[in-house]
N, C-alpha and C positions, 0 to 999 in steps of 0.2 A: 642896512636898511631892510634888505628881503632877506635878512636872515633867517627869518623864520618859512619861507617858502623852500629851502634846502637844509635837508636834513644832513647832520653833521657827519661825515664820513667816519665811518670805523674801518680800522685795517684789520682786516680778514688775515685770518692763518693761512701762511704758505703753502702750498699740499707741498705734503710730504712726498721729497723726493725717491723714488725706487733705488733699491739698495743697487750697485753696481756690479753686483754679481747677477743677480736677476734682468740686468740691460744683455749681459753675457752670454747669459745659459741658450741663448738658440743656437748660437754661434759655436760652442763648446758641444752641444749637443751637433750642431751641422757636421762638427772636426769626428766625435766619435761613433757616426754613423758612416761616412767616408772610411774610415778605419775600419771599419768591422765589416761592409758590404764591400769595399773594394780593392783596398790596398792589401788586408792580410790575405786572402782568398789569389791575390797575383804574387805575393810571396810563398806562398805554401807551393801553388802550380811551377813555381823557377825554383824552390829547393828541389822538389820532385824529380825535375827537368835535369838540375844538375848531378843531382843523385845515378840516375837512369843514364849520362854519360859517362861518368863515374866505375858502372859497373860494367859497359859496355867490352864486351870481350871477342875476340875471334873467333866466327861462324857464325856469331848472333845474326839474328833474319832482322832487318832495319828496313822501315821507312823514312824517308827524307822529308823536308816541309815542301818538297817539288812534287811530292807523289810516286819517287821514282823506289820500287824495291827491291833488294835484294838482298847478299850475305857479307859481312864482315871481312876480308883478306886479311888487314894489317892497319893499326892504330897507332897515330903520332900522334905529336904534342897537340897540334889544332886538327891535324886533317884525319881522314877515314876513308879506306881504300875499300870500294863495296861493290861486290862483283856483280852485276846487273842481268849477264847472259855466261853460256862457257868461255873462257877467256876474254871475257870482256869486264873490265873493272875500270870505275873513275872514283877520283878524289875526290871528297866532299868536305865540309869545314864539320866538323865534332857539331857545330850549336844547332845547323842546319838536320839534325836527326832528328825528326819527330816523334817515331815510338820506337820501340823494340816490340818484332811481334812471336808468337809462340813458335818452337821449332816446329819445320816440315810445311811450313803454311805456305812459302815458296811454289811448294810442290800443286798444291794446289788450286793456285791464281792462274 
């Protein structure tokens, strides 16, 4: 009877839904920005780190990650015997060495 007062519905086209790779990409983008600001940059610093224990040899002048420095005595499997004062030497764990610093520097601290 008032069909003429409503207009007869048409069905509109769906929007087109965004490809699923494009829902993706911030999230892929979030992963290889994480990658490249933080993850490789703390693997290059612990190759380094291991490298630098690695070559670690007797007499070498070492600081610890306590601040404490002195010389090299003798190198085990974990520990490092690092002479502090004249006969005075303690043990410290190999991972616990934070630099190696240039000879004689000792001498001058």
């Amino acid at each position: 009877m008032l069909d003429f007062l409503i207009s007869p519905a048409y069905a509109q086209q769906a929007a087109a839904q965004p490809n699923s790779l494009m829902q993706f990409l911030p999230l892929i983008l979030l992963v290889v920005l994480f990658y490249f600001m933080l993850i490789r940059p703390q693997m290059k610093r612990t190759r380094e780190h291991r490298d630098m224990l690695g070559k670690l040899a007797k007499g070498d002048e070492v600081v610890t990650s306590g601040g404490v420095a002195g010389k090299v005595t003798s190198i085990g499997e974990a520990y490092v015997a690092v002479e502090v004062a004249d006969n005075v030497s303690i043990k410290v764990q190999k991972a616990s060495i934070s630099s190696v610093l240039p000879k004689g520097t000792l001498k001058t601290l």
